[in-house]
N, C-alpha and C positions, 0 to 999 in steps of 0.2 A: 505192449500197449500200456501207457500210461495210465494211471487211476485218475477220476475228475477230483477236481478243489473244490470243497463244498463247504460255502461261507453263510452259517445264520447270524444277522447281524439286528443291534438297534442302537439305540442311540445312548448307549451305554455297555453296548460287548460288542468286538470285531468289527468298530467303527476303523479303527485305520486299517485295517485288514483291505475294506474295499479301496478305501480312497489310496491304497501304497497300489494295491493291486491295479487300479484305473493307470496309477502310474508310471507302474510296470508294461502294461498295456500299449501304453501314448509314447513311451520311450525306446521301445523296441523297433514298435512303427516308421517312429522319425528316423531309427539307425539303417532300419533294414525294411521298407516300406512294401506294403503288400499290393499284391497286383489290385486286388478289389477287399473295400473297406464297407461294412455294411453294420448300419445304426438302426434297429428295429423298436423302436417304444415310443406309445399311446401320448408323452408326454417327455418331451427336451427341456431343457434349458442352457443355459451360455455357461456353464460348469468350468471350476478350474477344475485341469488333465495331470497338470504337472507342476509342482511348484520348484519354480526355478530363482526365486529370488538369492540364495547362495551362489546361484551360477554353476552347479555344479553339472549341469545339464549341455553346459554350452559345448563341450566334445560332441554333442548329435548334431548340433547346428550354431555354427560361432555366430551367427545372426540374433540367436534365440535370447531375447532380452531379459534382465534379470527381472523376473517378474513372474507371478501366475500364470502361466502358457492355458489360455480358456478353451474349451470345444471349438468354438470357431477358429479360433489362431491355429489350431493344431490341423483342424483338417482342411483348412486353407493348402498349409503346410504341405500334408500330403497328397492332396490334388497339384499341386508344384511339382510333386516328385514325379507323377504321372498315375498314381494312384487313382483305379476307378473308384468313387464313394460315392453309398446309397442311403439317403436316409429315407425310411419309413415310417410316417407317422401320424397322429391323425390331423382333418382339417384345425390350420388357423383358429383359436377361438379366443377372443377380446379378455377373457378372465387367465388367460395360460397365455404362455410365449409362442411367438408365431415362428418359432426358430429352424422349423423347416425356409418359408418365405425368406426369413433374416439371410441363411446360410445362403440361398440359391441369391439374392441378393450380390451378397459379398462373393461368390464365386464369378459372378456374372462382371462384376465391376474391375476384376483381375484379372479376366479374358482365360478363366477358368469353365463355367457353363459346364461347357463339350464334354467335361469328364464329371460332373457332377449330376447324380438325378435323384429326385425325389419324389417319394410316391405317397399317397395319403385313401385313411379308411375310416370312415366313423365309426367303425366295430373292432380297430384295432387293440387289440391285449398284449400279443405274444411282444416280451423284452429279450434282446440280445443284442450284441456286438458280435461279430461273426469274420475273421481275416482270414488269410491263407495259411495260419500256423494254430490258432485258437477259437474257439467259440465260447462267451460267457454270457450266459443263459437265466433265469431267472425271475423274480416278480420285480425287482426293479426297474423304475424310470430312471433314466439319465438323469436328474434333477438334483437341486442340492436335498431336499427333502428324500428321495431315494437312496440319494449314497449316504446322508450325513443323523438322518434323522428318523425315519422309520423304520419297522421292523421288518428285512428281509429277506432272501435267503435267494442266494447266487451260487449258481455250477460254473467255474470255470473247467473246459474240455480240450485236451491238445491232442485228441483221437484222431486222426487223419481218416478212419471210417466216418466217425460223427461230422467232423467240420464236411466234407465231403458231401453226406446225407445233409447236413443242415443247408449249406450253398445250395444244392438241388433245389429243397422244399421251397427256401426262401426265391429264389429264380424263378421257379415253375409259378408261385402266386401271384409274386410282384411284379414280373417281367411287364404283363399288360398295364399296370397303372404308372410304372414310372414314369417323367416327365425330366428329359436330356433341358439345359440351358443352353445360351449360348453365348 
């Protein structure tokens, strides 16, 4: 069993730590895409995943434009591949990004829907990203202010007991509020 990565960061120590690590993350995905991709936090944004302006990226996807590959491009992406993705988050609200609505949006307009859903909680807290090889865990939001600028502190977990027990947990609550497109 593998020991977890345990990243305290701010905005001044183990800033690229997360943002190499989200990297590592979005790269792995695009090569070797997981069955089900699940985005848990209170608060999104359209985040760059992978910065691809070298192009050094383009061996995952010769498509993949020399540019900031953002949250949405990238799980656009992986709903292509046929990748089930869940995003969890809370309601819409006019002062934050509506980036659950945006994505379900953009999936929808791709004749993607079918494999994207989205669920939402006004009491939602718990942060994670969660695949079939990793779970990273933690007080971060997806945002740029999360990864780039506050002080937080992230588990990443490649326990195949953990990810396992987290898929359960996260299934058994969200199952009823998700919401399939089409």
């Amino acid at each position: 069993m593998s020991a977890p990565r345990l990243i305290r960061k701010s905005s001044w120590r183990c800033q690229d730590e997360v943002r190499e690590l989200i990297a590592v993350i979005f790269a792995a995905e695009l090569f070797a895409p997981s069955k089900e991709f699940w985005i848990v936090s209170p608060w999104i944004s359209d985040i760059a995943v992978l910065d691809n302006r070298a192009g050094e990226f383009r061996g995952l996807d010769p498509n993949l434009p020399r540019a900031e590959l953002r949250l949405t491009g990238a799980l656009l992406r992986l709903l292509r591949q046929g990748t089930r993705v869940v995003v969890a988050t809370r309601p819409a609200d006019p002062r934050y990004s509506s980036f659950g609505n945006d994505l379900r949006q953009a999936a929808d307009r791709n004749g993607l829907g079918h494999v994207l859903a989205v669920g939402t909680s006004d009491d939602l807290h718990e942060k994670g990203i969660l695949c079939d090889d990793f779970y990273l865990s933690g007080s971060m939001n997806l945002t740029y202010n999360g990864v780039e600028v506050l002080e937080e502190i992230v588990r990443f977990e490649t326990s195949a007991a953990v990810i396992a027990d987290s898929r359960i947990s996260l299934r058994k609550f969200w199952e009823s509020r998700l919401a399939f497109g089409g």
